[in-house]
N, C-alpha and C positions, 0 to 999 in steps of 0.2 A: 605680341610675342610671335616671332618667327615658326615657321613648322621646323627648321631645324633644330629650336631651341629645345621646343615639345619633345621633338624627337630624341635628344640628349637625355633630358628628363627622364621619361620611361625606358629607355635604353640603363640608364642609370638604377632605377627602381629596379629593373627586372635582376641586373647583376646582383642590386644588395638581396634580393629575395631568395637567387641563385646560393650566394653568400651563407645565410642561416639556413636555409634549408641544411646545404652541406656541411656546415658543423653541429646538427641538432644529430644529422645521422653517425655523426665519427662520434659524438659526446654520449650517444645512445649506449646502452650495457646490452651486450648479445646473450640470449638466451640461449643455452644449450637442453637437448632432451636428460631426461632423468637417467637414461641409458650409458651415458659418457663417461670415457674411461679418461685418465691423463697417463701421457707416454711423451716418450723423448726419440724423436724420428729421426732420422737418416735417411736421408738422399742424397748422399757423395756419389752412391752406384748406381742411379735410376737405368733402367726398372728393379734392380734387386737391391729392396730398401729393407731395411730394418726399424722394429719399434722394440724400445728397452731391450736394446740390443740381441735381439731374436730375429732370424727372416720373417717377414711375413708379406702378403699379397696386398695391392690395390686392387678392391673389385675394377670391375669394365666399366660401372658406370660412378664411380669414385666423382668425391668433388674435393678440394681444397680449397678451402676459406681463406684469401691471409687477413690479416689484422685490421684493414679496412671493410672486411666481409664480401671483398670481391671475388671471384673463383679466378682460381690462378691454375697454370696447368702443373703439371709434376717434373715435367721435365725441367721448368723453368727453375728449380731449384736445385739447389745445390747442396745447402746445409746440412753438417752434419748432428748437430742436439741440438734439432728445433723444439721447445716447449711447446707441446697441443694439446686440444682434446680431441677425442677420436670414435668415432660409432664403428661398429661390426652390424654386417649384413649374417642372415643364417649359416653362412657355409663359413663362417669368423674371418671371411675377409673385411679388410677395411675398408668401410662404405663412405665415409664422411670426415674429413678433418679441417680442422678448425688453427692455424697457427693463434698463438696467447698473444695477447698484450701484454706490458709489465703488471697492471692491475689486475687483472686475469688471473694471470702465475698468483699474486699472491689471494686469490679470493679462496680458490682450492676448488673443488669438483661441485657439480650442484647436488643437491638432497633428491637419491634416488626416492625417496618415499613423497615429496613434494609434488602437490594438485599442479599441473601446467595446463594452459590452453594450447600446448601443442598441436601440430595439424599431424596425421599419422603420414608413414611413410610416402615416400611417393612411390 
């Protein structure tokens, strides 16, 4: 057997492993804190966004989730009634959101009173 063949092989192997790895983390259920509110965002006017139709603030060190759990920036969006869920930082600005998936949307909010092995803030 040729070393190129070899080399095809694990070249092969490493993409399918590449493969499932990457759908085990899309297929995964993201966990949200017990804290989690659901709201319907606005960002047609970034920076001056609204949630359920109120102004409200992105903290300074804000993150946005989209639907693959990657952070994506703020500006990059547009939408105007994006389904989320959303954390508040002390001073009730918005610290954390999360854009929904369709199964998401219909699970509903997690059970504030539910044991998590959350890690605490950063």
């Amino acid at each position: 057997m040729s070393i190129a063949r070899v080399f095809r092989y694990l070249l092969l192997l490493v993409l399918a492993g590449l493969a499932v790895s990457v759908y085990a983390q899309v297929a995964a259920d993201r966990q949200f804190p017990p804290n989690t509110k659901r709201g319907i965002l606005d960002m047609s006017n970034y920076p001056n966004i609204t949630m359920n139709g109120y102004p409200r603030r992105l903290a300074p060190s804000s993150r946005i989730y989209a639907v693959n759990n990657l952070i994506v920036m703020p500006a990059t969006l547009s939408g105007s009634n994006i389904v989320v869920h959303y954390t508040e930082n002390s001073f009730r600005d918005i610290d954390k959101v999360w854009i929904l998936t369709q199964s998401e949307i219909a699970k509903g909010l997690p059970d504030p009173n539910a044991q998590t092995n959350m890690p605490l803030a950063n």
